[in-house]
C-alpha positions in Angstrom: 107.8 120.4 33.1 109.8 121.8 30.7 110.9 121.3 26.7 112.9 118.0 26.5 115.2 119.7 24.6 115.8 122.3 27.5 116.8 119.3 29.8 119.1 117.4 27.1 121.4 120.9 26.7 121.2 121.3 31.3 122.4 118.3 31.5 125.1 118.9 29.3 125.6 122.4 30.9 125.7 121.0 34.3 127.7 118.0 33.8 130.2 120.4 32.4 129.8 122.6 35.4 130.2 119.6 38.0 133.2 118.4 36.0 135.3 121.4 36.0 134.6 121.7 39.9 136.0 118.2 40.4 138.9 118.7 38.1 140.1 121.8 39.9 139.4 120.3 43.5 140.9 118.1 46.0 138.8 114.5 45.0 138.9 113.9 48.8 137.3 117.3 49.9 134.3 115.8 52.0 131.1 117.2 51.2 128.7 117.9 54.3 125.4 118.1 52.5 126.1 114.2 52.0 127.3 113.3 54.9 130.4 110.5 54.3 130.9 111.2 51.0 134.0 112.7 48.8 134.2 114.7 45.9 135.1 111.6 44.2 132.1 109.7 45.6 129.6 112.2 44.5 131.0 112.2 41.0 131.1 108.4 41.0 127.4 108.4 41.8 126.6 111.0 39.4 128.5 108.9 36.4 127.0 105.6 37.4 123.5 107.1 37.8 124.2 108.2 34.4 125.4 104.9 33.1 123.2 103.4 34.8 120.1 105.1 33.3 121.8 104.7 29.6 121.9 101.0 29.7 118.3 100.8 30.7 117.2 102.9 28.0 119.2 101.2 25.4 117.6 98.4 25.8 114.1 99.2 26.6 114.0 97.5 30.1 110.4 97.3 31.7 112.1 95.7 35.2 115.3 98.0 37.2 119.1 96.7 36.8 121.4 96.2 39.2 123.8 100.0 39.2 127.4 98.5 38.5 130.2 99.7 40.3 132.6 101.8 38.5 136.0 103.2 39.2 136.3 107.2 38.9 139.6 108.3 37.2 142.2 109.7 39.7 142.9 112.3 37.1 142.0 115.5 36.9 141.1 115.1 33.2 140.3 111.9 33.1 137.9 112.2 36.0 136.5 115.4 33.6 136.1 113.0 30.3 134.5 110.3 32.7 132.1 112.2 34.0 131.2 114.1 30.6 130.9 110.9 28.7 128.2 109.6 31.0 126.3 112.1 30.7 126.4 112.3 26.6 125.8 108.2 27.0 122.6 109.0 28.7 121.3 112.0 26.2 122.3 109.4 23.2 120.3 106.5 25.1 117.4 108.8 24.9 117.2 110.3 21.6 117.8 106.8 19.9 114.9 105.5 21.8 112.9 108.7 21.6 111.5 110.3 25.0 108.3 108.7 24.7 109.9 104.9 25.0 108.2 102.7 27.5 110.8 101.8 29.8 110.9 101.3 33.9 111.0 104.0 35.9 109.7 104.6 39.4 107.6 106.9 38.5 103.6 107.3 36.9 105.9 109.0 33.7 107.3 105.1 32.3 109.3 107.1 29.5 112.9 107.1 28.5 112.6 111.2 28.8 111.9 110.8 32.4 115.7 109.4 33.3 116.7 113.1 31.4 115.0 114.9 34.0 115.4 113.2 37.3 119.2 112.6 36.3 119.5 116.1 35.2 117.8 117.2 38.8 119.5 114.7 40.6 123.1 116.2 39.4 121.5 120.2 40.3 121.5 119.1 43.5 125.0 117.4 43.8 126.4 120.5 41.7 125.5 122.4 44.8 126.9 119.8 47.4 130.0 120.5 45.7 130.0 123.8 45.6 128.5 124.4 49.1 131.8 122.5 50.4 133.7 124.6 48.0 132.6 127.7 49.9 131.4 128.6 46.3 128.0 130.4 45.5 126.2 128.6 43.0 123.2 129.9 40.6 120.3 128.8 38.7 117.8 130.0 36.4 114.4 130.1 38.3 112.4 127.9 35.8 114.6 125.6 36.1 114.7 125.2 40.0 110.8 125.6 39.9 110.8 122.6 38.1 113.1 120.8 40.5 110.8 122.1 43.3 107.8 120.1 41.4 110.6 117.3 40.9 111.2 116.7 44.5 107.4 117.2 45.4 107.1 114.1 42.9 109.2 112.2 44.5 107.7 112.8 48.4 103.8 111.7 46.5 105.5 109.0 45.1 107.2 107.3 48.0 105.1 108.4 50.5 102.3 106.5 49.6 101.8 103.0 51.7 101.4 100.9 49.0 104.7 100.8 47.0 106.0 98.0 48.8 109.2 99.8 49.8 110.4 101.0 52.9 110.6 104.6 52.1 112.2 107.5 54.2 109.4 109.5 52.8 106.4 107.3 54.6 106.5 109.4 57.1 104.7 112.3 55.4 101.4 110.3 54.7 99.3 112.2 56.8 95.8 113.1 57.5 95.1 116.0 55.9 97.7 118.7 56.7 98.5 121.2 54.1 101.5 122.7 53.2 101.9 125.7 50.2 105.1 126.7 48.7 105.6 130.0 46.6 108.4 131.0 44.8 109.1 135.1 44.5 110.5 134.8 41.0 109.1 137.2 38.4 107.6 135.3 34.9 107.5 132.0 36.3 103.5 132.2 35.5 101.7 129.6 37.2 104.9 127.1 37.8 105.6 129.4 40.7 103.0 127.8 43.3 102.6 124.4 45.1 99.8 123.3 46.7 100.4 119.9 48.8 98.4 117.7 51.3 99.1 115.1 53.4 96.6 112.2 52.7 96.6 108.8 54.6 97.2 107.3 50.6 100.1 110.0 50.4 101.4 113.1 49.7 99.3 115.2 46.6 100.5 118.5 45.2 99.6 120.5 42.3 100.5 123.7 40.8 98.2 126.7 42.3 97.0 128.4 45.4 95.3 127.0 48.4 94.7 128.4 52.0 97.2 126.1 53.9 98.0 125.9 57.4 101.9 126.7 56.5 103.0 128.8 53.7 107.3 128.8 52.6 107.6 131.9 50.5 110.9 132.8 48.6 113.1 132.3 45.6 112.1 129.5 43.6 116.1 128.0 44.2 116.1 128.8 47.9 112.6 126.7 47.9 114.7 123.9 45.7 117.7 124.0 48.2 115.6 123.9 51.1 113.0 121.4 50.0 116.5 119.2 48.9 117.5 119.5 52.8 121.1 121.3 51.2 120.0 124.6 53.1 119.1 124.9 57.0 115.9 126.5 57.7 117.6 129.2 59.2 119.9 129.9 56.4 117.4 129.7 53.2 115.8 132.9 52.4 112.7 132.1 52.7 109.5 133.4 55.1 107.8 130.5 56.5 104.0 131.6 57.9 101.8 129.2 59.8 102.6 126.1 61.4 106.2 125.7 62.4 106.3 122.4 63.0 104.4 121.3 60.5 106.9 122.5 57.8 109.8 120.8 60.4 108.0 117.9 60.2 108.4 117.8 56.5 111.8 118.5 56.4 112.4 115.4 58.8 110.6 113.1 56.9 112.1 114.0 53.2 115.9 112.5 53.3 116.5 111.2 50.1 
């Protein structure tokens, strides 16, 4: 993970980033990473979530809320301000309440500094929906999409395992022992730049480090994020995958989110 601080000034960066793509797009530019939606409709989801996560925080909820509906401005700047002040609701949420708050998340982490970094990570990958149907080339620093690498791996051991009660789309990925290692080709990422995961019948396990595995994915540390997301095609992401095949296809199938 990294510095809380880091995550409260992305997710001002980014929401800054998303909101001047949807201010100088067509709202109703579909966006085929998310299959259905609009411009508008991934913004609305990204403002909610924010909302969303703010009113939790604020008042130190141990149980999920309902996410209220909300109506995304039609203009240009007013769609900007929405989406801005959502974000700055949810950064405010959390350093009233301190990161280390007790409140409900889905998660083992049951702090109010959690909903900065899965928000934050949620909205990465939506930036790049948007600008994958904008035919625009987005970047990253490689910290920070290693850390949405161990943010999605978080997510597979978390709702992969039998026992949350949920039907999951990740259940599928409780296995028997298959392993699977990811590496990320970035220089100075230290040891934040390796994944070691197995498929156990109680869930998916990872940690950072290096295992013999019977499929390795090797590349950039945001190609891994995009990839991992499901927002690139294996045969687009530069990446080398070594080992079993269809292990790794397997993983891909069994990961929509």
């Amino acid at each position: 993970m990294l510095d809380v601080e880091r995550y409260f000034l992305e997710l001002e960066s980014e929401t800054v980033r998303l909101a001047g793509l949807s201010h100088d797009a067509d709202s109703q530019c579909p966006i085929p990473t998310c299959p259905g939606w609009t411009l508008e409709q991934l913004v609305g989801h990204v403002g909610r979530g924010h909302r969303w996560a703010a009113e939790l925080i604020r008042r130190r909820l141990l149980e999920p809320i309902p996410m209220q509906e909300a109506v995304v401005p039609a203009d240009p700047d007013e769609r900007s301000e929405w989406l801005t002040a959502g974000a700055r609701m949810l950064a405010d949420a959390v350093r009233a309440a301190g990161p280390e708050q007790v409140v409900w998340t889905w998660q083992k982490d049951r702090t109010a500094g959690f909903w900065v970094r899965r928000m934050l990570h949620d909205e990465l990958v939506h930036r790049f929906d948007a600008e994958l149907a904008l035919g625009i080339e987005g970047d990253l620093a490689a910290d920070l999409a290693a850390d949405g690498v161990s943010d999605i791996l978080e997510t597979a051991a978390t709702l992969s395992r039998p026992d949350i009660g949920v039907s999951s789309a990740f259940a599928g990925l409780a296995g028997t022992g298959e392993s699977l290692q990811f590496l990320a080709t970035d220089t100075d990422l230290g040891p934040n730049c390796e994944w070691s995961v197995v498929r156990a019948p109680a869930g998916v396990t990872w940690r950072h480090g290096y295992d013999q595995a019977q499929v390795t994915v090797r590349g950039p540390a945001l190609q891994l994020m995009l990839l991992l997301n499901r927002r690139l095609p294996v045969g687009t992401a530069d990446v080398e995958i070594v080992g079993d095949q269809e292990l790794f296809a397997h993983w891909l199938a069994n990961s929509r989110f």
